[in-house]
C-alpha positions in Angstrom: 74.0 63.6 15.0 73.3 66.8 14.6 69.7 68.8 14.1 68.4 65.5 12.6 71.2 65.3 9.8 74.4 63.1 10.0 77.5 63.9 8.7 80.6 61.5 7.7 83.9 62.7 7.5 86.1 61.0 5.1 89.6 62.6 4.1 88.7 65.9 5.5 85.0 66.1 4.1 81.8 66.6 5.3 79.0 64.6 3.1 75.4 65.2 4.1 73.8 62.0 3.8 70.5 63.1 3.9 71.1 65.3 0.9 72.5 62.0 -0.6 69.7 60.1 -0.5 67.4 63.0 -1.2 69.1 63.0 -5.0 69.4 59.5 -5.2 65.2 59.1 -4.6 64.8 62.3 -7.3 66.7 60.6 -9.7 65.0 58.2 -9.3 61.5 59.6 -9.7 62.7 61.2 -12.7 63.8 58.0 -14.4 60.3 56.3 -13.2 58.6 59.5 -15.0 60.2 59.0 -18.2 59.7 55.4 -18.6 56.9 54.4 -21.6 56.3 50.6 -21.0 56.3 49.0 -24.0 54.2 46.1 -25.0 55.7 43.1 -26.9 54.2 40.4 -28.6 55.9 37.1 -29.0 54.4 34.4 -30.7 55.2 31.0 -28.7 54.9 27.7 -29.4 55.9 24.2 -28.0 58.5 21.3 -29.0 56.2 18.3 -30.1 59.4 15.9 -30.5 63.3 16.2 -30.8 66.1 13.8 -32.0 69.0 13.8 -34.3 69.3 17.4 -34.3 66.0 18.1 -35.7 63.0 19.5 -33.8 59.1 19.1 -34.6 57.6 22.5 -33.3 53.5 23.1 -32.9 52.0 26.3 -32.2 53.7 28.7 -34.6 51.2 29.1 -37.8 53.1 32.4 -39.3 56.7 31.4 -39.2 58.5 31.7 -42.3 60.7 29.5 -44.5 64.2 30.1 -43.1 63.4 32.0 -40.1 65.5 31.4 -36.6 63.9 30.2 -33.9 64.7 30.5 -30.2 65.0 27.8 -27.6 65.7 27.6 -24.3 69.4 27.8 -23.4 69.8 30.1 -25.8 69.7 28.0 -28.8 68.5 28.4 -31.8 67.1 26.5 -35.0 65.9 27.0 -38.4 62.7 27.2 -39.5 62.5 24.4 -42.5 59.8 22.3 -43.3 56.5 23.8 -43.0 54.0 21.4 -42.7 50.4 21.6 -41.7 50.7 19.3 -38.6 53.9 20.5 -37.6 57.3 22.6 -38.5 60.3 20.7 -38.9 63.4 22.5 -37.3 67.0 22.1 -37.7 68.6 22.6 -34.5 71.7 25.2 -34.8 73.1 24.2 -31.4 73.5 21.6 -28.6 69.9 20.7 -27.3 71.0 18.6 -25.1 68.3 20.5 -22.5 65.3 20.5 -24.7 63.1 18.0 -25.0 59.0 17.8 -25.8 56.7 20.5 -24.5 60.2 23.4 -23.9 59.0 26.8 -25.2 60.2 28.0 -28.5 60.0 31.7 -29.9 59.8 33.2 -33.3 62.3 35.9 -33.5 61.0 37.3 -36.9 63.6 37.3 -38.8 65.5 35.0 -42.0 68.6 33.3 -40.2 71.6 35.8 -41.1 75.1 36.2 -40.1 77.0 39.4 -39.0 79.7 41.1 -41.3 82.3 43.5 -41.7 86.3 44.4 -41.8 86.1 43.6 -37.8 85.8 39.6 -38.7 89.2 39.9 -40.4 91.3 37.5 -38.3 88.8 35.9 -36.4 87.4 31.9 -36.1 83.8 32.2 -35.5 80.3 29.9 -36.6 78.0 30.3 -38.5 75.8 32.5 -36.2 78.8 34.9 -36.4 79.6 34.0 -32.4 83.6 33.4 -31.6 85.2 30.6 -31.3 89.3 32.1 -30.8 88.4 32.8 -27.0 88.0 36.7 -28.1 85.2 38.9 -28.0 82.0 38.9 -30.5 83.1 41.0 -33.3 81.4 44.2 -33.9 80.1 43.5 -36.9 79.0 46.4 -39.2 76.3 44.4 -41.1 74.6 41.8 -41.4 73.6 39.6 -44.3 71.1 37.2 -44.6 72.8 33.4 -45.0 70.2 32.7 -48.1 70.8 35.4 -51.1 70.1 35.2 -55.0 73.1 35.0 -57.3 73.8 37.8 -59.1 72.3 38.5 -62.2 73.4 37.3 -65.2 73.8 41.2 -66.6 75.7 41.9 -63.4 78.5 40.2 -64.5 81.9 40.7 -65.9 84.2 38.2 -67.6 87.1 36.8 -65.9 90.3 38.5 -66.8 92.3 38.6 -63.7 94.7 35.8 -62.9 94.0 34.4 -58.6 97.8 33.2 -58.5 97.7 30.2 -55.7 101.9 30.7 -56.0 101.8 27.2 -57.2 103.5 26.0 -60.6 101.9 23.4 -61.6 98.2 24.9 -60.9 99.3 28.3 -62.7 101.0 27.0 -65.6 98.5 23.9 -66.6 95.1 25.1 -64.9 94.7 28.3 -64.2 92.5 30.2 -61.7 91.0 33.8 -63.0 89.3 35.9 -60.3 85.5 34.9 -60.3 85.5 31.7 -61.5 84.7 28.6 -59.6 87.5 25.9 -59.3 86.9 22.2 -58.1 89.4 20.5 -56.2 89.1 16.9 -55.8 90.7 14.0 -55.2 90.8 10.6 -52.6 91.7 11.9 -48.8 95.1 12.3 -47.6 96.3 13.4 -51.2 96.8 17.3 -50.4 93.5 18.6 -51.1 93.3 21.1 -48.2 96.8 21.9 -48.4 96.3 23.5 -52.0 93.8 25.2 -50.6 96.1 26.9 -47.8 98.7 27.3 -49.7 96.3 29.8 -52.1 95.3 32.1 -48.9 99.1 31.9 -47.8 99.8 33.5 -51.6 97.1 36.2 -51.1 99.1 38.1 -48.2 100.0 41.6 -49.5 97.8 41.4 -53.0 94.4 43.0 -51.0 92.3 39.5 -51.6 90.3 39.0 -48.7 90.0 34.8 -48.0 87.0 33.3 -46.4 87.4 29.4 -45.1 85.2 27.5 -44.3 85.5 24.2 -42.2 82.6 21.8 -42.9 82.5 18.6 -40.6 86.5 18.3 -39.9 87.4 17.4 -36.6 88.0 20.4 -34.5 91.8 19.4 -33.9 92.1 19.8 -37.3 90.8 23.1 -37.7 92.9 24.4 -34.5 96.4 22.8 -36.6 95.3 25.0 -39.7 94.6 27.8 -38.0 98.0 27.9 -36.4 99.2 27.3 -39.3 97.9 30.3 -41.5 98.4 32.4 -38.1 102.2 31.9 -38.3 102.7 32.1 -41.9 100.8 35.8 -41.5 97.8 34.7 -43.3 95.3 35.5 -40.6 95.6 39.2 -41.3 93.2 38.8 -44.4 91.1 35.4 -43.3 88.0 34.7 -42.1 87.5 30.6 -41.1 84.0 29.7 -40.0 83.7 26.6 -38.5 81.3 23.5 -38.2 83.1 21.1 -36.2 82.3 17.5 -37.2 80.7 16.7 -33.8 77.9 19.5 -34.2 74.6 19.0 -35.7 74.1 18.5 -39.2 72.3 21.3 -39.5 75.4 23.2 -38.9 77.5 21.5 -41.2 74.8 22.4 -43.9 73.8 26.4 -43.5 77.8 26.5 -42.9 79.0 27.3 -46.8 75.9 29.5 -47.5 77.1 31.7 -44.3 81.1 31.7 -45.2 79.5 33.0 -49.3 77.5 35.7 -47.3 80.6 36.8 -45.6 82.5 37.2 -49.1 79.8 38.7 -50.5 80.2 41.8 -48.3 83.6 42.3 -49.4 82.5 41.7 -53.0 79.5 44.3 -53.0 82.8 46.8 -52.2 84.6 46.2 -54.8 86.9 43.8 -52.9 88.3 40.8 -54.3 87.4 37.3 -52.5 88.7 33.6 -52.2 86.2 31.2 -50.5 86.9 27.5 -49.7 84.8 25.1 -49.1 86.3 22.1 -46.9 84.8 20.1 -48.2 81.5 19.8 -49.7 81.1 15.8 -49.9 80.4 16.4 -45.5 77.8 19.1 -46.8 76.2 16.7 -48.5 76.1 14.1 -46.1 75.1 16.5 -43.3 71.9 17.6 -45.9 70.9 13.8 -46.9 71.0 12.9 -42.7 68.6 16.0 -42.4 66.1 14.9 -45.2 65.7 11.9 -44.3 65.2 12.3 -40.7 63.0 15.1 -42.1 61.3 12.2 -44.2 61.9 13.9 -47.2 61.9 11.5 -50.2 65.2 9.7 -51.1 66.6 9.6 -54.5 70.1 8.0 -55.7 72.5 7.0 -53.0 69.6 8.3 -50.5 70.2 11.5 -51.2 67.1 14.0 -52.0 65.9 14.6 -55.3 67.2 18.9 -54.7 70.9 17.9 -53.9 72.3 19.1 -57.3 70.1 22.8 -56.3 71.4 23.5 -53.0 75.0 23.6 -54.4 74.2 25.0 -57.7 72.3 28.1 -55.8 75.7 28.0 -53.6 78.4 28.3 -56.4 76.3 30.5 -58.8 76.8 32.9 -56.2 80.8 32.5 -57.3 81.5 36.0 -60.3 83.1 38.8 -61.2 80.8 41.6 -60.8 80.7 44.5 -63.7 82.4 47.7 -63.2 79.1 50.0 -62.0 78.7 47.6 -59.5 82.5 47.8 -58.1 83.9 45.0 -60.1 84.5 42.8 -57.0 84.9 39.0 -57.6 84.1 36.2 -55.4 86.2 33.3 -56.3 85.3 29.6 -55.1 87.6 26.8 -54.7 84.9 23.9 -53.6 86.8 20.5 -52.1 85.4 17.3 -52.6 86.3 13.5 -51.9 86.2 10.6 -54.0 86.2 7.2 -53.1 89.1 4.9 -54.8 89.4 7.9 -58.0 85.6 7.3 -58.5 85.1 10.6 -60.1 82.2 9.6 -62.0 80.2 9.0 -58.8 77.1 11.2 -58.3 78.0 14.2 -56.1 81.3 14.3 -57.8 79.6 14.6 -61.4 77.3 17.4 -60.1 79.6 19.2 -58.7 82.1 18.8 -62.1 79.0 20.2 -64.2 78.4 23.2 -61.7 82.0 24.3 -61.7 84.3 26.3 -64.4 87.0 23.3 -63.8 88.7 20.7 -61.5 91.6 20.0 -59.8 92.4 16.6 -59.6 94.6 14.7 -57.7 96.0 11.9 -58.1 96.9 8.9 -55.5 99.3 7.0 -57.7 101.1 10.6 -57.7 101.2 11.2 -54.1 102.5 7.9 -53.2 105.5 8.6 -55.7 106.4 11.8 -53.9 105.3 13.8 -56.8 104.1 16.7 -54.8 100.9 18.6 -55.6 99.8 15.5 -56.8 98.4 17.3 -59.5 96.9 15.0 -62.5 97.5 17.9 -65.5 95.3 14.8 -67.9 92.1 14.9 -65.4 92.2 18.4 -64.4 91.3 21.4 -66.1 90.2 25.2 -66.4 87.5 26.6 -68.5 88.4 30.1 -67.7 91.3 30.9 -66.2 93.5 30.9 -69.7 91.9 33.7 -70.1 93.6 35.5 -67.2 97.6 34.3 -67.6 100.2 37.0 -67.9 101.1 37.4 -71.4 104.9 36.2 -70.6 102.4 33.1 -68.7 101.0 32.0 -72.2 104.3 32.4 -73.9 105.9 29.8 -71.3 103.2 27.1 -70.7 101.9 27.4 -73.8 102.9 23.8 -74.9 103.9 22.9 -71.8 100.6 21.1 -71.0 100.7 18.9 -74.4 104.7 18.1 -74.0 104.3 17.1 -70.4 100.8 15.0 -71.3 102.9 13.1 -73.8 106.1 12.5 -71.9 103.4 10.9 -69.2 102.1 8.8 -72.0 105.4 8.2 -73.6 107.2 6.6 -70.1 104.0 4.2 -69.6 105.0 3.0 -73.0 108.9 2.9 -72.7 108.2 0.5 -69.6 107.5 -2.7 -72.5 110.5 -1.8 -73.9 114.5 -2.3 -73.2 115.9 -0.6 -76.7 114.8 3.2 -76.9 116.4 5.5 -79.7 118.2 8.4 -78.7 115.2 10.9 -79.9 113.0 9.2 -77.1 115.4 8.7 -74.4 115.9 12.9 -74.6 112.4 13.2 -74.2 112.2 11.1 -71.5 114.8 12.8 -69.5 113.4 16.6 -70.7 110.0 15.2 -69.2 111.4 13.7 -66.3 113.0 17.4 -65.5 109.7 18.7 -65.8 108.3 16.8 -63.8 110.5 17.5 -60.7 110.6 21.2 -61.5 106.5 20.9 -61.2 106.9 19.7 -58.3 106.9 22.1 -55.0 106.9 22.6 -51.1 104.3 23.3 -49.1 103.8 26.9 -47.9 106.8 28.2 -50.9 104.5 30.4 -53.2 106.3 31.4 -56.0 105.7 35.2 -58.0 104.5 34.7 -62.1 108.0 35.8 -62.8 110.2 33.4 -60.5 107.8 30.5 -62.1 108.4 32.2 -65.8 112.2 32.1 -65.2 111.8 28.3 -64.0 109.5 27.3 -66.7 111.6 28.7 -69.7 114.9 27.1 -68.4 113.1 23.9 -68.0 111.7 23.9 -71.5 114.8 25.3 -73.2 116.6 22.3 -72.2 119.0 24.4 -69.5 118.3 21.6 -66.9 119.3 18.5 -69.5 122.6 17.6 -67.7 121.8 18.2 -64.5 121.0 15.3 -62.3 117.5 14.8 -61.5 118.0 15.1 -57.5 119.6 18.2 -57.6 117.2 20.0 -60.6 115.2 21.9 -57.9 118.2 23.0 -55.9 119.5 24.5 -59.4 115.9 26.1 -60.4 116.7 28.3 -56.6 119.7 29.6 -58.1 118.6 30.3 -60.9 115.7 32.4 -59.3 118.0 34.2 -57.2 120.4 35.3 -59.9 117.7 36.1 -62.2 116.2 38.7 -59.3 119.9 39.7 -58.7 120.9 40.6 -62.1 117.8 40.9 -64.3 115.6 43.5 -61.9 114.3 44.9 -65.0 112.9 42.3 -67.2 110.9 40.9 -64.1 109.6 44.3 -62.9 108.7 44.6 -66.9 107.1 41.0 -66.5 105.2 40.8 -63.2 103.7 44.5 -64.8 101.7 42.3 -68.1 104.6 42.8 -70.7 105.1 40.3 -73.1 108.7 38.2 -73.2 110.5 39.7 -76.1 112.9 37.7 -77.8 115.6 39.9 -75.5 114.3 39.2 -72.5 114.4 35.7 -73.1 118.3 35.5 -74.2 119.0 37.3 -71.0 117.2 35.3 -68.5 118.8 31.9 -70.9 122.2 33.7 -70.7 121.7 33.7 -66.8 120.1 30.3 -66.2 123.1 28.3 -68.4 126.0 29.9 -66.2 124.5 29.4 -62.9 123.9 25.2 -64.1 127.5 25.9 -66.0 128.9 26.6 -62.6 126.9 24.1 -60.7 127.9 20.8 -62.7 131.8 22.3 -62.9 130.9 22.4 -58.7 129.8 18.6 -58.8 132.8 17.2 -61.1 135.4 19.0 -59.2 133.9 17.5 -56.0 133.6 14.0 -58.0 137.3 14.2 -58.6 138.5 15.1 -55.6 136.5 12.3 -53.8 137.7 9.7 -56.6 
C-alpha cells in the first residue's frame, strides 16, 4: 500500500489498479450514455390444442398466410389455416415440450430459407440449419420457400442437352436443360439411383444439383450422401433433408425450399438439377395434414388442391430467356407406383404436369437388365430437341428397332421354327439390349455412347457372344479415344457424323472385335 494506491508487480511491471478500475467504470459510463432503449412490440398469443404435428393457435388476429411462428424451445411452425376461431399451424419441429396454453410469437415474416454459393456441399433442412455436424452456412440471401413461376414470356425453349451419362436415358428419352422429367416406377427398381447417377455426371460441366430427401429414413440419406461425397459429387450439391420420422409438415414445405435453393442459382444464370425423392411421401405427408386440418377429402382422401400444390411446384421448372441470364432449372420428380399402377391418381397428375416419364420396369429389374428402363412406357416431350447432332444420327431409329425386337421375342416364345431374317434380328436386338444396359456410378461422354451405339447398330457386335458384348464395347471406347482424338473432339463440340467419321470409328470397332473373337478361338483351342 502506498498513499492509498496498490500496485501489483507482475514480470517486472507496476499496474495501478486504481487507475484500472477508474477506466473500466468510464467506459462503462460511456457505453450506458450511448445506449437508446428500444421498444419492441410482439404480438403473442397462446396454443389452444396440439397433436399430430399440427397446432391450433388463438390470440394472433393479424398473422399472415404462410408466416413462421415461434414456439418455445425454439421451434417453429407455419402459419396455415386461418380461421375465425383459431389458426391452424404446422409444426416445423419436435414439440415434444409444447402443449395447450405455451406462448407463441409472430415473427413477421413469410417462412423462407437461406441461400448462396456457401450451401454448396452441405446437408441442411428446410429452415436452412445443418445437419453434417458443421456450422450454419453464411448464407448470402434468402428466399422466400413460396414464389410464383416464371412468366410465361420469361421463358426460353429447351435446347441444351442435361446428359445423366446414361445410355439408355440419352439415346431413347432425352433430358434438355429446363424441362421437367418424371421418374417412376415400383420401389426397389433403381429409381433413386438414376437420380444419383445424373448429379454424379454433372461434376466438371458447372450444373449446380439440389436433392432433396422427402420422408426416407435418415440411414438412407447418410448412405447417399457418402456416396455422392466419395464419388466428388458433393462439390456442386446441395441435399436438404426431411427425415421420415419428422413432422409432416416437414416432409411437405421440403420440395418448395430445395426449388427456392435452385432458383438462386438460376436468377444468375446458373444451370440447375433438382430431385425430388420422392414426391408420392409429399403427398402423403400433405393428405395427413388436411385431414387432421379437417380439410375436405376428395379421391383416395386426398384434398380437392393436390394436383395445385405440385403443379405450382414444377411450373417453377424452365429455361429462363437470355435478358434474364438464361439460367435453367431442371426437375427430375420421383414417384412410386404400386404393382405398375401407373394410371393411379397421383401418378396420372403428376404424368400431365411433367414434359415426360421415366419408367421402370419390375419384370426388367428382376432380369438383370439394368436401368430397368421401359423405352415403350417412357418418354420425352422435349428433350429431342437438345441431342447432339451426331446423337440424332445414332438413336435415330434406335428407339423403333429396339421397340420391335421387344415385341418380336414375346412373339418368337409360341414358336420353335424361326427363319433366318428373324433369328438375326433377334440376336441384333438381344446385343442391344446388353449394350443398353450399364453400371452404376459409370457415366459415359455423348461421344463414348455415340461410338457404342453405331457399332451396335452397324452389326459390329453380331458374332460376339452376348456375355462378353459389354467387355468388347470398353475396348472399343478406349481405342476409339486412343486413335480417333479428332473425330470425338469434333463430336463432343456439336458437329455432325460425316460419312468419314463414321468409316473410321467402323474401321476401329471391327479390329478390336476382329482381335477379340481370334483371342477367344485361340483360347478355345488350346483348352480343347
Amino acid at each position: 500500500m502506498n498513499d492509498g494506491k496498490r500496485e501489483t508487480k507482475d514480470a517486472g511491471t507496476t499496474v495501478d489498479l486504481s487507475t484500472v478500475v477508474e477506466h473500466i467504470f468510464s467506459s462503462l459510463h460511456k457505453a450506458t450514455k450511448a445506449y437508446t432503449p428500444r421498444l419492441e412490440v410482439h404480438e403473442v398469443g397462446r396454443v389452444l390444442a396440439i397433436a399430430g404435428g399440427v397446432a391450433t393457435v388463438g390470440g394472433l388476429s393479424r398473422v399472415q398466410s404462410e408466416e413462421l411462428l415461434h414456439f418455445p424451445d425454439n421451434v417453429y411452425g407455419l402459419a396455415f389455416n386461418l380461421d375465425p376461431d383459431g389458426i391452424g399451424v404446422v409444426m416445423l419441429g419436435d414439440g415434444d415440450n409444447i402443449g395447450a396454453g405455451s406462448r407463441v410469437r409472430r415473427t413477421g415474416r413469410v417462412i423462407d430459407i437461406p441461400v448462396g454459393e456457401e450451401l454448396l456441399g452441405r446437408v441442411i433442412n428446410v429452415l436452412g440449419q445443418p445437419l453434417d455436424g458443421k456450422n450454419s452456412p453464411r448464407a448470402s440471401d434468402r428466399y422466400q420457400v413460396e414464389r410464383d413461376a416464371p412468366a410465361i414470356m420469361d421463358r426460353a425453349p429447351v435446347t441444351v442437352p442435361l446428359e445423366t451419362g446414361i445410355k439408355v436415358i440419352d439415346a431413347l428419352i432425352p433430358v434438355g436443360r429446363g424441362q421437367r422429367e418424371l421418374i417412376l416406377g415400383d420401389r426397389q427398381t433403381g429409381k433413386t439411383a438414376i437420380a444419383l447417377d445424373t448429379i454424379v455426371n454433372q461434376k466438371g460441366k458447372d450444373v449446380v444439383c439440389v436433392y432433396c430427401s422427402i420422408g426416407r429414413r435418415s440411414s438412407a440419406t447418410a448412405t447417399l450422401t457418402n456416396d455422392l461425397r466419395k464419388k466428388g459429387a458433393m462439390e456442386h450439391t446441395v441435399i436438404v433433408v426431411a427425415a421420415g420420422e419428422q413432422p409432416p409438415g416437414v416432409r411437405y414445405i421440403a420440395p418448395y425450399a430445395a426449388t427456392a435453393i435452385g432458383e438462386y442459382f438460376m436468377d444468375r444464370g446458373r444451370d440447375v438439377l433438382v430431385v425430388y425423392d420422392d414426391l408420392t411421401q409429399h403427398a402423403v405427408a400433405y393428405r395427413e395434414l388436411s385431414l387432421l386440418l379437417r380439410r375436405p377429402p376428395g379421391r383416395e382422401a386426398y384434398p380437392g388442391d393436390i394436383f395445385y400444390i405440385h403443379s405450382r411446384l414444377l411450373e417453377r421448372s424452365t429455361h429462363l430467356r437470355p435478358a434474364l441470364g438464361g439460367g435453367s432449372l431442371t426437375a427430375l420428380p420421383i414417384i412410386e407406383t404400386e404393382a405398375q399402377n401407373v394410371s393411379a391418381y397421383i401418378p396420372t397428375n403428376l404424368i400431365s404436369i411433367t414434359d415426360g416419364q421415366i419408367y421402370l420396369s419390375p419384370d426388367l429389374f428382376k432380369k438383370g437388365v439394368l436401368p430397368a428402363v421401359d423405352p415403350g412406357k417412357s418418354v420425352s416431350r422435349v428433350g429431342g430437341k437438345t441431342q447432339l447432332p451426331a446423337y440424332q444420327a445414332v438413336a435415330g431409329t434406335l428407339r423403333l428397332s429396339y421397340a420391335q425386337f421387344v415385341e418380336l421375342e414375346k412373339f418368337a416364345r409360341f414358336s420353335t421354327r424361326l427363319d433366318a431374317a428373324t433369328q438375326k434380328d433377334l440376336e441384333r436386338g438381344r446385343r442391344v439390349r446388353e449394350i443398353l444396359k450399364q453400371h452404376r456410378f459409370a457415366p459415359l461422354s455423348p461421344t463414348q455412347q455415340v461410338v457404342s451405339l453405331l457399332a451396335v447398330n452397324a452389326g459390329v457386335f453380331d458374332d460376339v457372344a452376348v456375355g462378353t458384348v459389354r467387355g468388347a464395347e470398353e475396348k472399343i471406347i478406349a481405342a476409339v479415344d486412343d486413335k480417333l482424338a479428332g473425330v470425338r473432339d469434333r463430336l463432343h463440340r456439336g458437329e455432325k457424323l460425316t460419312a468419314e467419321d463414321r468409316e473410321k470409328i467402323l474401321a476401329v470397332a471391327r479390329q478390336v472385335v476382329a482381335e477379340q473373337v481370334k483371342s477367344s478361338t485361340d483360347s478355345a483351342g488350346q483348352q480343347g
